[in-house]
C-alpha positions as CSV (number, residue, x, y, z in Angstrom):
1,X,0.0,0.0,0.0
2,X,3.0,2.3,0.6
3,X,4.4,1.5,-2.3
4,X,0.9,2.4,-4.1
5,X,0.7,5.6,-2.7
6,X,4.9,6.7,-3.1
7,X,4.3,5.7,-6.7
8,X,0.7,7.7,-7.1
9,X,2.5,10.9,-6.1
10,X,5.3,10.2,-8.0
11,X,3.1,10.5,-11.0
12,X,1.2,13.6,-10.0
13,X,4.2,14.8,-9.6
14,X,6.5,14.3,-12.5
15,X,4.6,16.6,-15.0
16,X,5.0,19.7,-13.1
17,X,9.1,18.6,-12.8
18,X,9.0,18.1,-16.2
19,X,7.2,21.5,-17.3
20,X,10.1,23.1,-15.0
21,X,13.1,23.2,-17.0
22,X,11.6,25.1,-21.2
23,X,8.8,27.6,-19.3
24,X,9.5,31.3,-20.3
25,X,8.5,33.9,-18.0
26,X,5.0,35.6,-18.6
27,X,6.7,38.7,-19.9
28,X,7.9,36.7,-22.3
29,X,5.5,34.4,-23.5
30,X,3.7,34.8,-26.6
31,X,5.9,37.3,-28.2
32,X,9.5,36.0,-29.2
33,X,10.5,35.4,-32.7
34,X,11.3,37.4,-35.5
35,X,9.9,40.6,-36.8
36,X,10.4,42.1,-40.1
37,X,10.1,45.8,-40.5
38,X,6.8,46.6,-42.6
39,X,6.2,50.2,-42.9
40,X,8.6,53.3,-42.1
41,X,5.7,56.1,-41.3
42,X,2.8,54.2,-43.8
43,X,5.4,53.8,-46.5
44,X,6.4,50.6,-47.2
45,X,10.0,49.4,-48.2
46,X,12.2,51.1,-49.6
47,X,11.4,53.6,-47.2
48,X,13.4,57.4,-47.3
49,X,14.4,57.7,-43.2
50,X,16.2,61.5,-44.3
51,X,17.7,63.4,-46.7
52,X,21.4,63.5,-46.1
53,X,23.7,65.9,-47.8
54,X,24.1,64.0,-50.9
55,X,20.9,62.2,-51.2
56,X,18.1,59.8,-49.6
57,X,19.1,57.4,-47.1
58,X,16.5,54.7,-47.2
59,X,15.6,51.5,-45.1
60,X,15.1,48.2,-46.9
61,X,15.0,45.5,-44.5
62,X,15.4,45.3,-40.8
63,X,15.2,42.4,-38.8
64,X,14.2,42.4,-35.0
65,X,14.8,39.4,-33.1
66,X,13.4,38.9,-29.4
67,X,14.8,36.3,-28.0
68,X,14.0,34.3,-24.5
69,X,15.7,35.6,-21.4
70,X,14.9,39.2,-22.7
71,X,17.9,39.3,-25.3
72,X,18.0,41.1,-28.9
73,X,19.2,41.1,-32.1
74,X,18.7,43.1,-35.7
75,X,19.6,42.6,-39.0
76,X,19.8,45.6,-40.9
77,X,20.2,46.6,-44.5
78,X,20.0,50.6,-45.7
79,X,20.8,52.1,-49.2
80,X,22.4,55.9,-49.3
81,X,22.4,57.4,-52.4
82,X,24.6,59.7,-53.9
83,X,24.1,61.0,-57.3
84,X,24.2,57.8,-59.5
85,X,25.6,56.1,-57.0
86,X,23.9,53.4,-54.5
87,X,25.9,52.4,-50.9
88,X,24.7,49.7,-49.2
89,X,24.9,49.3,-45.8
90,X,24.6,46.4,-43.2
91,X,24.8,46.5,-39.7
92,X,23.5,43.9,-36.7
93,X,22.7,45.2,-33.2
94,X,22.2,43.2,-29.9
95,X,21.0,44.3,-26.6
96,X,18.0,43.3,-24.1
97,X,14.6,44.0,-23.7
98,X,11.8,43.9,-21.1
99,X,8.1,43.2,-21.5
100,X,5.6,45.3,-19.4
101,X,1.9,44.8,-20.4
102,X,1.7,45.7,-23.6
103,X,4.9,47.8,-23.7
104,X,8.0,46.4,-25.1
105,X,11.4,48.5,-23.6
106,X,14.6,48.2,-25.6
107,X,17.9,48.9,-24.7
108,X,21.1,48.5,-26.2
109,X,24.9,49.9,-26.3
110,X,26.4,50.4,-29.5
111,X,27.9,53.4,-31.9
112,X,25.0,56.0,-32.4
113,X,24.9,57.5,-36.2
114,X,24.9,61.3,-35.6
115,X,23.0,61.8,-39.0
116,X,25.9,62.7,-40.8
117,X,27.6,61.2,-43.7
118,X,30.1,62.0,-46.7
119,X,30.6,59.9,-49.6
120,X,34.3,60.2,-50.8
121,X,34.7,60.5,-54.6
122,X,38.9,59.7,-54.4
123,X,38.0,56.4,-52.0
124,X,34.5,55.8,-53.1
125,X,33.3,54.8,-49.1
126,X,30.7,56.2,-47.6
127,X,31.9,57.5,-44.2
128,X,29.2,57.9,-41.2
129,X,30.2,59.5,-38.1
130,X,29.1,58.2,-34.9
131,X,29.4,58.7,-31.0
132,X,29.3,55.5,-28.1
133,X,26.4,55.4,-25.8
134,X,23.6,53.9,-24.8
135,X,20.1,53.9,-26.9
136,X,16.7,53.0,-25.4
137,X,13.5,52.7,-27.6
138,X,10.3,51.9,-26.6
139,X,7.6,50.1,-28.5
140,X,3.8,49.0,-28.7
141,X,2.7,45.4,-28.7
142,X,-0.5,45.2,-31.3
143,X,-2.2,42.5,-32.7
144,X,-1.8,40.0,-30.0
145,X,1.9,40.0,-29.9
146,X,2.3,39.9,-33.8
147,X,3.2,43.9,-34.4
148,X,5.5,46.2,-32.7
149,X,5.5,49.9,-33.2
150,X,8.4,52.6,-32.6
151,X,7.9,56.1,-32.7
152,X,11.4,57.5,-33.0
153,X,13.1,60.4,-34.8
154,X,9.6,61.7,-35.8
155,X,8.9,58.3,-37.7
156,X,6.7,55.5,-36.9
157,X,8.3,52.1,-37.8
158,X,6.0,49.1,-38.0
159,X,7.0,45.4,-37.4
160,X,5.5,42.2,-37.8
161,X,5.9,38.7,-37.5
């Protein structure tokens, strides 16, 4: 009879062990994956983000990872154009964000672009000037989870998964 009972909670027991170990926090849940930039302020992709001194600089495809344990990546591909020319540029980011309610916080340390950018005819590089620091963006959860929306630099960026 002992036996019968040790062996009775033993089994009531071993799913909730066993749901232990993969479970991701509630802040969490729901909303990781991978979301692709839709829309830069209702325009969809190519998008102009400014005119720099020499022509558009425009978004083309940006991709926001959210990973479990609140980390972040991006994929990112821009165009900058100058005259007949076309620059491409790539860059990845990481940081960590935080889920509250429907508010998704961002942070991340990395080179900020000050806006400013010179495309040299004898090297033919583009050159961007940056500064270090530490950027924090905040975003709106829509859609159950499947959209998030940034309102930065007077632009509204829209992603989905």
């Amino acid at each position: 009879m002992k036996k019968s009972l040790r062996l009775f909670a033993l089994a009531l027991l071993l799913p909730v062990f066993a749901s232990c170990g993969d479970a991701t926090s509630p802040e969490e849940e729901g909303i990781t994956g991978t979301y692709t930039l839709q829309t830069v302020s209702n325009n969809p992709l190519p998008a102009v983000l400014e005119e720099g001194q020499y022509g558009p600089v425009m978004a083309h495809t940006i991709l926001l990872t959210l990973r479990e344990g609140g980390v972040f990546t991006t994929d990112e591909m821009y165009q900058a154009q100058s005259g007949d020319r076309a620059v491409k540029i790539t860059q990845e980011k990481t940081g960590t964000w935080q889920r509250n309610g429907d508010t998704v916080s961002f942070s991340q340390i990395q080179r900020e672009y000050t806006g400013d950018w010179v495309f040299s005819d004898e090297s033919q590089h583009l050159l961007f000037l940056y500064e270090e620091g530490t950027s924090t963006y905040v975003a709106q959860l829509g859609e159950g989870g499947l959209t998030l929306t940034f309102n930065e630099q007077e632009l509204t960026w829209v992603f989905a998964r």
